[in-house]
Backbone bond lengths (Angstrom), bond angles and torsions (degrees), N, CA, C in turn:
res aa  C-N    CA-C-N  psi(-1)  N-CA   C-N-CA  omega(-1)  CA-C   N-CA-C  phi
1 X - - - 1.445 - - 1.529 108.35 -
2 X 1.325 106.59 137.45 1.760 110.94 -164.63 2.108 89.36 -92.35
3 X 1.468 86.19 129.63 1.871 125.24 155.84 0.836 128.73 -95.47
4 X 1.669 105.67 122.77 1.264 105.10 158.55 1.771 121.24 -127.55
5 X 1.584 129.66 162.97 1.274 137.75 -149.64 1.747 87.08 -130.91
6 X 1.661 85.77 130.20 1.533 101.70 177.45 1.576 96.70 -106.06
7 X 1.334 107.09 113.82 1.588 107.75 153.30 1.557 124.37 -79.60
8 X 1.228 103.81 170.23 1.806 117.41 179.08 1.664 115.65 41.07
9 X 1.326 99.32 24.29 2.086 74.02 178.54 1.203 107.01 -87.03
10 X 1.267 108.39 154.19 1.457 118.98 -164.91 1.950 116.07 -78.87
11 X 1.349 98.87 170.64 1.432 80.50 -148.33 1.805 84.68 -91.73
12 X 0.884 143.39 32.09 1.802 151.11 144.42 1.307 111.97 -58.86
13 X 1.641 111.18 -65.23 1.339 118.88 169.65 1.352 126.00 -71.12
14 X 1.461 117.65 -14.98 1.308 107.14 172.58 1.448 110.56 -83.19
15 X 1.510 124.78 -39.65 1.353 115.14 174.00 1.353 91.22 -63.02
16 X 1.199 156.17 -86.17 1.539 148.18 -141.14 1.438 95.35 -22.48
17 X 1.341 136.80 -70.87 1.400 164.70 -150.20 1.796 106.80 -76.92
18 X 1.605 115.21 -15.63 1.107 113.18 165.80 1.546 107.37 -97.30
19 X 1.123 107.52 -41.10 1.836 109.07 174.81 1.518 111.81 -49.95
20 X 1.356 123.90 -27.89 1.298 137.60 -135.14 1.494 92.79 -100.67
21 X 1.493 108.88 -61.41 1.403 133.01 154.38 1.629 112.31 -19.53
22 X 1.623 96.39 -77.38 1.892 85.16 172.61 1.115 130.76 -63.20
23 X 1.802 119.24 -37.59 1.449 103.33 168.57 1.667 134.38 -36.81
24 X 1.125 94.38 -28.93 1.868 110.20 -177.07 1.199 123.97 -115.33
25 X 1.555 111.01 5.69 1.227 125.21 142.38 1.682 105.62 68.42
26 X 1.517 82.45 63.78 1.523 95.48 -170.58 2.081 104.53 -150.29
27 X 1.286 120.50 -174.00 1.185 136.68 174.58 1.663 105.93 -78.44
28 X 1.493 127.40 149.03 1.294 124.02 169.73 1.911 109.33 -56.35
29 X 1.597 99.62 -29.42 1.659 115.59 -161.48 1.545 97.16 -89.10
30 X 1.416 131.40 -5.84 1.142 129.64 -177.21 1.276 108.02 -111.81
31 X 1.683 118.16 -24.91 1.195 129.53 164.21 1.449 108.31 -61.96
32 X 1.235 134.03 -57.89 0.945 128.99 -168.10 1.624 123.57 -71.42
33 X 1.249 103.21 -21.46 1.700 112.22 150.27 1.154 128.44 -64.21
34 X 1.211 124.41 -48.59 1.706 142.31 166.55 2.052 95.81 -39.91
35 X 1.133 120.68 -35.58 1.787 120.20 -160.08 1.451 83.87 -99.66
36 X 1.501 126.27 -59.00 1.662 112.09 -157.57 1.715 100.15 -64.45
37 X 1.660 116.85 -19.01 1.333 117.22 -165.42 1.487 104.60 -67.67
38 X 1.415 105.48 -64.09 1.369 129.42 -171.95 1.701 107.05 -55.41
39 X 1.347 118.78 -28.93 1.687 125.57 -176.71 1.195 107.92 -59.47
40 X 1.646 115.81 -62.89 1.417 146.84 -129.60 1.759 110.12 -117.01
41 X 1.786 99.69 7.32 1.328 106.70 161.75 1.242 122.26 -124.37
42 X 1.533 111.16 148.44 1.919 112.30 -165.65 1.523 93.28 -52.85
43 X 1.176 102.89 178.32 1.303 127.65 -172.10 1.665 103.98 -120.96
44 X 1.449 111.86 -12.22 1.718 109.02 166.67 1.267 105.05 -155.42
45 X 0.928 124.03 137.47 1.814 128.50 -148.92 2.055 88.51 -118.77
46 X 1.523 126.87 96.80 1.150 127.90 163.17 1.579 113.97 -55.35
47 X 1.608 115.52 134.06 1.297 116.65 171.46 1.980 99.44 -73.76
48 X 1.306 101.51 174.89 1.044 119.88 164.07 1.404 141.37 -44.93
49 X 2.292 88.21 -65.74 1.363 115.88 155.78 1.285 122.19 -27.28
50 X 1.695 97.14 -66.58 1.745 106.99 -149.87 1.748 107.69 -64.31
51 X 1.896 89.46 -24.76 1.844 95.91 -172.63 1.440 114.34 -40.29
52 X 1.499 88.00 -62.17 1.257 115.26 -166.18 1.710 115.20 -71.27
53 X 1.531 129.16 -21.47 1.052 130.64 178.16 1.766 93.07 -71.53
54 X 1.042 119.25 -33.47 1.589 133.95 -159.40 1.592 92.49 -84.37
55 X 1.117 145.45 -52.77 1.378 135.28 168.80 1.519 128.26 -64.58
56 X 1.379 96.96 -16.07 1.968 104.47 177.85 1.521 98.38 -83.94
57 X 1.863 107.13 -19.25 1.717 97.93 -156.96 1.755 93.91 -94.41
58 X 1.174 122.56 -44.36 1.428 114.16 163.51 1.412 125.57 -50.01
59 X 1.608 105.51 -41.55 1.768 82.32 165.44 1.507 136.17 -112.31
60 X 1.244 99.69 72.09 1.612 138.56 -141.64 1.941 115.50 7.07
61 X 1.161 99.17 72.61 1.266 90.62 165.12 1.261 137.79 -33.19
62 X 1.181 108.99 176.59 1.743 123.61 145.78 1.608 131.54 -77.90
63 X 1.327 105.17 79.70 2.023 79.32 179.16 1.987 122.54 -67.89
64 X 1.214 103.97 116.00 1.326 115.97 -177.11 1.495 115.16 -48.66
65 X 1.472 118.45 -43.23 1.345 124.09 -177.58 1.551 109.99 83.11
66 X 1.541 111.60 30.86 1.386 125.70 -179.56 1.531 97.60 -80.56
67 X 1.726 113.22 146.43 1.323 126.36 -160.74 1.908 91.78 -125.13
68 X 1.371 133.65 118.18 1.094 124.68 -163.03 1.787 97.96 -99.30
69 X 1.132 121.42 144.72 1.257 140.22 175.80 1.593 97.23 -71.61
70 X 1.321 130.76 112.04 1.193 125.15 157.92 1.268 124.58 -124.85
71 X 1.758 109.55 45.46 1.330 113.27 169.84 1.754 103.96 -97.76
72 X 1.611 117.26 147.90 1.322 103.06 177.65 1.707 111.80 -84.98
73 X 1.056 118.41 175.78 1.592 116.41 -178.65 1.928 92.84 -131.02
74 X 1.487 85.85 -175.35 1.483 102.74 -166.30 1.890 92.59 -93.36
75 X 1.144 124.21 145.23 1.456 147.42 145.93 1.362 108.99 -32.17
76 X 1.432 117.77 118.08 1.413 107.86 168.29 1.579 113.56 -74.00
77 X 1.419 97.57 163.67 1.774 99.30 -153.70 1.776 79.75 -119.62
78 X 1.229 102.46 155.69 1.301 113.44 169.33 1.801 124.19 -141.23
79 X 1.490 96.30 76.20 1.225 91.97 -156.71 1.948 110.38 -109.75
C-alpha cells in the first residue's frame, strides 16, 4: 500500500488531528485517512447504465420501449 509523509505541519493542526482522532475513537494515522478518504471521493458515484442511457438521450436516441424483468429468480444449482 503506497505512503505518504507530511512534513512541517504545524503543531495546531497536529493536535487538532489528535483531538479529532479521539473523538472517533480512532488513531491520529487512521484519522487522517478517514479526511483524505472522505475528501478525495465523488460525492455521487454514476452507474454505467444511466451514463450511457443519458448520452443516447441527449443525442436523441431511440427509446426501444424495453420492459425490464424485475422479478428475482432462483440460482442455478449444479448438483
Amino acid at each position: 500500500m503506497p505512503s505518504v509523509t507530511v512534513r512541517q505541519l504545524s503543531a495546531e493542526t497536529h493536535r487538532a488531528l489528535k483531538l479529532r482522532a479521539a473523538r472517533h475513537g480512532r488513531s491520529t494515522e487512521a484519522e487522517i485517512r478517514a479526511i483524505l478518504d472522505a475528501t478525495v471521493k465523488p460525492e455521487t458515484s454514476v452507474r454505467l447504465g444511466s451514463l450511457l442511457a443519458e448520452i443516447g438521450q441527449a443525442s436523441g436516441g431511440v427509446e426501444l420501449g424495453i420492459v425490464r424483468d424485475k422479478a428475482t429468480s432462483e440460482p442455478m444449482r449444479f448438483e
